[in-house]
VEXDREN-2710 file (C-alpha; in Angstrom, 1 decimal):
% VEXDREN-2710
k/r/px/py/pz
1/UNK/59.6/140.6/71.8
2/UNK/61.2/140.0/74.9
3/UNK/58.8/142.1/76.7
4/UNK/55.8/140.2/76.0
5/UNK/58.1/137.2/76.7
6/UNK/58.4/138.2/80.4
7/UNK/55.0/139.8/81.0
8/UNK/56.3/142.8/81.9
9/UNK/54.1/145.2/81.0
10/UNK/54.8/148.6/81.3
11/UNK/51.8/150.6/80.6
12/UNK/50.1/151.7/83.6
13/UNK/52.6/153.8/85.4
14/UNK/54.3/156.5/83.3
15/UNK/58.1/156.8/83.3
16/UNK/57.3/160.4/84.5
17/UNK/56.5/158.8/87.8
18/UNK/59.8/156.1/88.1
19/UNK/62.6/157.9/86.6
20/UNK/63.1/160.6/89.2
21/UNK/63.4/157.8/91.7
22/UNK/66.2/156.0/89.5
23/UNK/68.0/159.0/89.0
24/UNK/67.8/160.7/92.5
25/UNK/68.8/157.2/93.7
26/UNK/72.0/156.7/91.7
27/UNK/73.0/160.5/92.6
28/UNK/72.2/159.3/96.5
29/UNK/74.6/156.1/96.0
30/UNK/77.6/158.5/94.8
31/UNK/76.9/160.7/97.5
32/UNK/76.8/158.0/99.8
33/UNK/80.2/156.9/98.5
34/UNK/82.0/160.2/98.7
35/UNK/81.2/160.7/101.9
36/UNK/82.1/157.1/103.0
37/UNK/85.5/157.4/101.2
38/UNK/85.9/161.2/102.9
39/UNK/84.9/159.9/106.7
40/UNK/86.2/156.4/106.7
41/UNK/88.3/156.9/110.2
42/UNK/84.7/157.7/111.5
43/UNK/84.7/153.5/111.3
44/UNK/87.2/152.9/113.7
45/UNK/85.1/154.3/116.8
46/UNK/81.5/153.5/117.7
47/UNK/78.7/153.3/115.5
48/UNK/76.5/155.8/117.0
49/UNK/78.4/158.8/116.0
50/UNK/77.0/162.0/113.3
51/UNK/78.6/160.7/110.5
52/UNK/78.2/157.1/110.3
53/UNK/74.6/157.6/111.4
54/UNK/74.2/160.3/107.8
55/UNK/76.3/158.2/105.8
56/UNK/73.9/155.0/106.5
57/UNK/71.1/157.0/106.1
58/UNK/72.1/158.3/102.9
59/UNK/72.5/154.5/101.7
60/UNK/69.2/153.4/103.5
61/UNK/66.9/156.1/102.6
62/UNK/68.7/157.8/99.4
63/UNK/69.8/154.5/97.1
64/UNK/68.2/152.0/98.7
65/UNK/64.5/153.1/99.8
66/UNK/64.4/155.7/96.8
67/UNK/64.8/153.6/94.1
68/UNK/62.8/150.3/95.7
69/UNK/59.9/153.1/95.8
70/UNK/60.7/154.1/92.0
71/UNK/60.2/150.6/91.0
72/UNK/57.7/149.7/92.8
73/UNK/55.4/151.8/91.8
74/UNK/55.8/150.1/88.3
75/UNK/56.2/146.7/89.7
76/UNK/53.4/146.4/91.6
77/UNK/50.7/146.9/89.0
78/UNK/52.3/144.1/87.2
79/UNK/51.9/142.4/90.6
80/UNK/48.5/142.7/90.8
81/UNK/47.4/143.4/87.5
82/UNK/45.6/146.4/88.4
83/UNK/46.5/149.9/87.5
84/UNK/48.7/152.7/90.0
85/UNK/45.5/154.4/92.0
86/UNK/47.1/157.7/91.7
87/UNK/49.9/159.0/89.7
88/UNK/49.8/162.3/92.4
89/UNK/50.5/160.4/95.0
90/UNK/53.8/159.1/93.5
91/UNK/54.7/162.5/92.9
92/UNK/53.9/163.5/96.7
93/UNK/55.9/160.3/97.3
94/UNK/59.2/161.6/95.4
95/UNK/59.3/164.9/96.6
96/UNK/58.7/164.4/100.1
97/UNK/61.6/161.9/100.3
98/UNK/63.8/163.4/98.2
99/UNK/63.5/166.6/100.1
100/UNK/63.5/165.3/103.9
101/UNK/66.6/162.8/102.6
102/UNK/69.0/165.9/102.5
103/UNK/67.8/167.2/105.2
104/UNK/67.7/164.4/107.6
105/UNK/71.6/163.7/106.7
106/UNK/72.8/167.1/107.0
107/UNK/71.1/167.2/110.7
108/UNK/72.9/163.9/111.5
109/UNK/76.0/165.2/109.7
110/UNK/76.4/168.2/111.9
111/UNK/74.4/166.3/114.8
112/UNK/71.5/169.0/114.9
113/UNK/68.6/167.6/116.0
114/UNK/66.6/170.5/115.5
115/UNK/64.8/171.4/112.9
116/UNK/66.5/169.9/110.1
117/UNK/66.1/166.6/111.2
118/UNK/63.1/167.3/112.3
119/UNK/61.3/168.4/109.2
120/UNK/63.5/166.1/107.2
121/UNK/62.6/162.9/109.7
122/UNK/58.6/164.0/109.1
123/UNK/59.0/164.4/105.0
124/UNK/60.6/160.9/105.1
125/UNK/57.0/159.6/106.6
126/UNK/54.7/161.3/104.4
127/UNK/56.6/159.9/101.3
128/UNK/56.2/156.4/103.6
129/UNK/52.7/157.3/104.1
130/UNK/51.5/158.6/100.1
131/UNK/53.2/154.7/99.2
132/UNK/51.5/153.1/101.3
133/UNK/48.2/154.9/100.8
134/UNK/48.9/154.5/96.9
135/UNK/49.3/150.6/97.3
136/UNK/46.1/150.2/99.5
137/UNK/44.0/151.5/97.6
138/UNK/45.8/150.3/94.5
139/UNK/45.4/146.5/95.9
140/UNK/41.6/147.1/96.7
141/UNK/40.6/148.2/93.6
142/UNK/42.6/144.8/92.1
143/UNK/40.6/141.6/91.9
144/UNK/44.1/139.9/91.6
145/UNK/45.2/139.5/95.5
146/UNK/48.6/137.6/95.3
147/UNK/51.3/136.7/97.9
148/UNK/53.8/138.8/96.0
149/UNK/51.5/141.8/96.7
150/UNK/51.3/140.8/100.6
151/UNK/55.0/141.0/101.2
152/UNK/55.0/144.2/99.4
153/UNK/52.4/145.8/101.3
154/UNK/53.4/144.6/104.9
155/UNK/57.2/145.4/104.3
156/UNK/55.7/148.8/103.8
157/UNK/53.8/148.9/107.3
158/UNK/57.3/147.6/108.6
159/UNK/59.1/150.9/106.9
160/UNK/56.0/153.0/108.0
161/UNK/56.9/151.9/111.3
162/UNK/60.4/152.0/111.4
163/UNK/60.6/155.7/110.4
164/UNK/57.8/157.0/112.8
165/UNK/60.6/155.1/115.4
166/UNK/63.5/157.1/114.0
167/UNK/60.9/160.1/113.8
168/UNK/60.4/160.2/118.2
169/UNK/64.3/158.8/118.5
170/UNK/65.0/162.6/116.5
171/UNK/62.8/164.4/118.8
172/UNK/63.7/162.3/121.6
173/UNK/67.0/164.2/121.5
174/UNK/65.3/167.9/122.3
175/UNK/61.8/166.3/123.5
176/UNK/61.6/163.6/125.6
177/UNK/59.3/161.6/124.1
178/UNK/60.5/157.8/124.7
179/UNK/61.4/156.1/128.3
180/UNK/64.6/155.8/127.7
181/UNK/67.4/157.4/125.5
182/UNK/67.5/157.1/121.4
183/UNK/70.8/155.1/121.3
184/UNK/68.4/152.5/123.3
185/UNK/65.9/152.1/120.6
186/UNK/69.0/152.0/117.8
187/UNK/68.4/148.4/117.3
188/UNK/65.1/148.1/116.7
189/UNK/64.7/150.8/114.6
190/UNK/67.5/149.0/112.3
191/UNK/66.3/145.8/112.3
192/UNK/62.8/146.6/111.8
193/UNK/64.1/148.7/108.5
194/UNK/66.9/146.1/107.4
195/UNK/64.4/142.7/108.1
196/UNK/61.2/144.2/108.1
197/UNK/61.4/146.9/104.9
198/UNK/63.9/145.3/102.8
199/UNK/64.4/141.6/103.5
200/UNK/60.6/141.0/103.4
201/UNK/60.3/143.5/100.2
202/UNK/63.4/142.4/98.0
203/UNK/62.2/138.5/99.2
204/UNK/58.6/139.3/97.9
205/UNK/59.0/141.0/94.5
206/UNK/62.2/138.9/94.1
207/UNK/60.2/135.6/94.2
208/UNK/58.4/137.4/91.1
209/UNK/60.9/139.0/89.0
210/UNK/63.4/136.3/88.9
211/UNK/61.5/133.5/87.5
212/UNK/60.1/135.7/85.3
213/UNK/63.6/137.4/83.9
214/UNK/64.6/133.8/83.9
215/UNK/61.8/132.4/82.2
216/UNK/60.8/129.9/84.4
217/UNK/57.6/128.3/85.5
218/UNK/58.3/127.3/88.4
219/UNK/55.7/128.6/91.7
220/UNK/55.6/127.3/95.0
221/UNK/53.1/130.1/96.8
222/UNK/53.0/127.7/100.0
223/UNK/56.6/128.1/100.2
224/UNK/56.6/132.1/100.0
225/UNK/53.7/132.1/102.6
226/UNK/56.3/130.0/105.0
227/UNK/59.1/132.6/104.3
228/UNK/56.5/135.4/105.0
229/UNK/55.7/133.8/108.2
230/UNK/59.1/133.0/109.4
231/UNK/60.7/136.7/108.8
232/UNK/57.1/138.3/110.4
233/UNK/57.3/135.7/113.6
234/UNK/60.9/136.5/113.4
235/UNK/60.5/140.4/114.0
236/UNK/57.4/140.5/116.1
237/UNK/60.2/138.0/118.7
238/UNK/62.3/140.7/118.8
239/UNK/60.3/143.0/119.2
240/UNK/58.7/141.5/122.3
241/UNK/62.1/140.2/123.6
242/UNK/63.5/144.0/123.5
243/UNK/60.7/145.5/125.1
244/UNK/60.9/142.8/127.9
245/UNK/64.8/141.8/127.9
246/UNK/63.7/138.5/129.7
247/UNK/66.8/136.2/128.7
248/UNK/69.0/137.2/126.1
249/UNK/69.9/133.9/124.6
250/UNK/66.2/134.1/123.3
251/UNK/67.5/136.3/120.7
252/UNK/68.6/133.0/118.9
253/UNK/64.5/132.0/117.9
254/UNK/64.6/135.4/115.7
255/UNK/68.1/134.4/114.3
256/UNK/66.9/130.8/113.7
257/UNK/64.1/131.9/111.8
258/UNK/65.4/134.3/109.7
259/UNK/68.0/131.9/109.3
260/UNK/65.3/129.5/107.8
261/UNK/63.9/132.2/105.7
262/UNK/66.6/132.3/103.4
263/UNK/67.0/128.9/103.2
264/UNK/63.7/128.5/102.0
265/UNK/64.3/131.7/99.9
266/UNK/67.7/130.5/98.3
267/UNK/65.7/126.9/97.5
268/UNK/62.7/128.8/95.6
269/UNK/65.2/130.5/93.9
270/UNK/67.7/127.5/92.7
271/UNK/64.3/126.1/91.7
272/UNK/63.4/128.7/89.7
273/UNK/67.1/128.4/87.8
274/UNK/66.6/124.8/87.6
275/UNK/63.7/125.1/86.1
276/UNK/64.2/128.0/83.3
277/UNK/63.0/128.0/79.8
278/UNK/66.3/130.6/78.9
279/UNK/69.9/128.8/79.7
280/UNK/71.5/132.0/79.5
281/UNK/71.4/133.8/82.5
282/UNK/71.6/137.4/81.9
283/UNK/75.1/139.2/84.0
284/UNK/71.9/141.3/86.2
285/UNK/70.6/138.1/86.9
286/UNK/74.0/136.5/88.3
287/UNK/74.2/139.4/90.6
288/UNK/70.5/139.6/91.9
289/UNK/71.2/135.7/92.4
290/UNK/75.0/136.3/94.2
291/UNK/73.4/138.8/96.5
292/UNK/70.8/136.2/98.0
293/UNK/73.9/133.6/98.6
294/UNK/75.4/137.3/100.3
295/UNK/72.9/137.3/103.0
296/UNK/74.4/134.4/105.2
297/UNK/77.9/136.1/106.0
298/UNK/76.2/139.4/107.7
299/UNK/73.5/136.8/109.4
300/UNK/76.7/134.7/110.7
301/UNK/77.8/138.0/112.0
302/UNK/75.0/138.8/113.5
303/UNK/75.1/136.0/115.3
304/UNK/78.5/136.3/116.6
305/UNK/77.3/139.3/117.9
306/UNK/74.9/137.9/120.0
307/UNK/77.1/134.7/120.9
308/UNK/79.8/137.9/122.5
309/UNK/76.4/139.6/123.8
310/UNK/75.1/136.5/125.4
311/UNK/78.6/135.0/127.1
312/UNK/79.9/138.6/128.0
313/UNK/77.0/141.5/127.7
314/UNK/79.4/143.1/125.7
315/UNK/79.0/144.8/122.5
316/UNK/81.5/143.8/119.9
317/UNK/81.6/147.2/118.2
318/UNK/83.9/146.1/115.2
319/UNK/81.5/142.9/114.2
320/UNK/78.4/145.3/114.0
321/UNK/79.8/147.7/111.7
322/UNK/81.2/145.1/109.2
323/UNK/77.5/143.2/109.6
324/UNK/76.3/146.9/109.1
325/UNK/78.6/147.2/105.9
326/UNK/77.5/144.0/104.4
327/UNK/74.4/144.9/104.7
328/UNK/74.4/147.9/102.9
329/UNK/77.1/148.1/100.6
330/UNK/76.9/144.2/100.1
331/UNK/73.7/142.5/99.9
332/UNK/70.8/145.6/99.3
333/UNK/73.5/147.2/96.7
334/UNK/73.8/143.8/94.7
335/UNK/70.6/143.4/94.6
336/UNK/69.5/146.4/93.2
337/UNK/72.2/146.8/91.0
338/UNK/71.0/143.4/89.3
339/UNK/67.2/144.0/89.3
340/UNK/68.1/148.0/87.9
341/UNK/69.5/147.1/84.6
342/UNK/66.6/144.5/84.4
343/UNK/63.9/146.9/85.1
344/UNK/65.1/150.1/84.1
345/UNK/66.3/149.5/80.5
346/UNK/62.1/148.3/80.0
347/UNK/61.1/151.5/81.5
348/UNK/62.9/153.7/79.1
349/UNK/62.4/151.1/76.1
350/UNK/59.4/151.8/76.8
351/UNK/59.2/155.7/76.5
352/UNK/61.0/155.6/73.2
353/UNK/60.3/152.3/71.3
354/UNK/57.1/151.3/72.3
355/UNK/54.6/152.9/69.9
356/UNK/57.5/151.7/67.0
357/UNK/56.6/147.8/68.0
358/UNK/56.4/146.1/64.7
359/UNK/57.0/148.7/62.5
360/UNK/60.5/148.1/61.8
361/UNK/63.4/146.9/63.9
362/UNK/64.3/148.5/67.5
363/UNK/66.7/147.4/69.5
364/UNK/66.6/145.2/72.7
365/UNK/66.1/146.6/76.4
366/UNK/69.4/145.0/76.8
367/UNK/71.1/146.9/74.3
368/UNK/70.7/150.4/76.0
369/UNK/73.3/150.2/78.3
370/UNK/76.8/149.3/78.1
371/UNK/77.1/145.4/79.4
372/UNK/81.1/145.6/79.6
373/UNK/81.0/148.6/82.6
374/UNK/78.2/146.2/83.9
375/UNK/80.2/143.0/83.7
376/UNK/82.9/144.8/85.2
377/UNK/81.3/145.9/88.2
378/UNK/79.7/142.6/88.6
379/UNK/83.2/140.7/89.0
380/UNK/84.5/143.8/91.2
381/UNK/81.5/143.4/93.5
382/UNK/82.4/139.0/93.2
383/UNK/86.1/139.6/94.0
384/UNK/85.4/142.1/96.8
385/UNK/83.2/139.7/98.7
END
């Protein structure tokens, strides 16, 4: 069976546990979409304004943070060949998020940054918190410590620490709580979640899942540890150069080494193609792998938007929110996309054919969704970009 093919095991977190993330996620995405569609003249103006600030939360937190938490906590005891510590503290995980998510939009929807934001903001980090509790311990009780399992657990400490920034930047609006104003902080907070949270994450189990979907053999751990320590070096520079603004044209080194990061990244993953036992590449696969070669247009942007910072200290307002878009709607959207109709179709192949394995025939994790809407929306997302 293809599942043993791929070692993708899936008996040590039940579906009870991922589903709800999948689902919630997909119904977050829509929502996302409906209320980009309904607000889009919000686009034309500055970024910091209630909508655009609920809309990308809704993306961030709703499709993209829920469902990498859904799937991780089935991914990462393949990772580390260990079992989920605790099955309650997924639970906790779910329904703190996918309570403070709502809440946390409508506030910056209606730009009340009151209570609902508030207790929406806080929810957000508990969820953060039950992960990243669930995946220490998890990790400790493994004997199996991995560099696949390091990114994962780091990009966590990077999202723990991102939202406990947006957490004061909400009560920095009634409570002033931060030296300067929460616009001010607006940068770091993104980056921290965009670089930190998913480029380290999607880098780290990617490196995993797509030689395995393509069955290849190819490794190259002392390449991963040099893409670890190039996006790491690369956020702690920032960090430090926004803190202490000493010369902005330092904001290049950060640039440069993310910059490297993906070319290291794109290189482990062409070798991992060249390399594969299957010839076929799967339509999921194609569109995990497209989203990768994705991540150099916003990073050219970016850097356009220093170049204007640099030469004029201004901000090129229209550059950040296509860079912003990209992101987004581009590269994190792709990627999931491809590694959901992987990963999902085992989960639920799972639930319902599992115990029938070898007793007759069942179908293929492949066959339980419809490939042509799939193929479709791959070559939408290709000719859009």
């Amino acid at each position: 069976m293809l599942v043993s093919n791929t070692n993708f095991e899936i008996k040590n977190t039940t579906y009870k546990v991922v589903v709800p993330f999948y689902i919630y996620a997909a119904l977050s995405f829509l929502a996302a979409i409906l209320l980009l569609v309904t607000n889009t003249s919000d686009f034309t103006g500055h970024y910091f304004q209630p909508h655009i600030l609920a809309i990308t939360h809704a993306i961030a937190l709703g499709w993209g943070t829920m469902i990498i938490l859904g799937a991780s906590h089935q991914l990462v005891p393949v990772l580390i060949e260990a079992k989920l510590y605790s099955n309650t503290l997924a639970y906790l995980s779910f329904l703190s998020l996918a309570i403070g998510i709502p809440l946390l939009v409508y506030g910056f929807y209606i730009f009340n940054m009151g209570w609902p934001a508030q207790i929406g903001g806080s929810l957000v980090v508990v969820s953060i918190l039950s992960f990243l509790l669930n995946l220490v311990i998890s990790l400790s009780k493994s004997k199996n410590e991995n560099i696949h399992a390091i990114f994962v657990i780091t990009a966590t400490i990077w999202l723990l620490l991102t939202t406990l920034l947006g957490l004061a930047q909400v009560y920095n609006f009634t409570n002033l709580i931060l030296p300067l104003d929460s616009l001010h902080y607006l940068s770091l907070h993104a980056h921290a979640g965009i670089i930190g949270w998913f480029l380290l994450l999607i880098m780290g189990v990617g490196s995993r899942l797509i030689p395995m979907f393509l069955i290849s053999k190819y490794s190259n751990d002392k390449l991963l540890w040099w893409v670890f320590i190039l996006i790491n070096m690369a956020l702690v520079i920032f960090t430090v150069l926004f803190i202490y603004p000493i010369f902005l044209a330092l904001l290049f080194l950060p640039i440069i080494a993310i910059f490297l990061a993906i070319t290291l990244f794109i290189f482990y993953c062409y070798s991992a193609y060249k390399h594969r036992i299957r010839k076929q590449v799967d339509e999921q696969i194609k569109l995990s792998l497209l989203s990768i070669f994705m991540l150099i247009i916003p990073m050219l942007l970016l850097t356009t938007v220093i170049t204007f910072l640099v030469i004029t200290e201004v901000e090129k307002i229209s550059l950040i929110l296509t860079y912003g878009f990209l992101i987004f709607f581009g590269w994190i959207t792709a990627i999931i996309l491809g590694m959901t109709f992987k990963t999902l179709p085992f989960i639920i192949w799972n639930k319902v054919y599992h115990h029938r394995s070898g007793q007759g025939k069942t179908p293929n994790p492949k066959d339980l969704f419809n490939n042509t809407i799939l193929k479709f929306r791959g070559k939408y997302l290709n000719n859009y970009f």
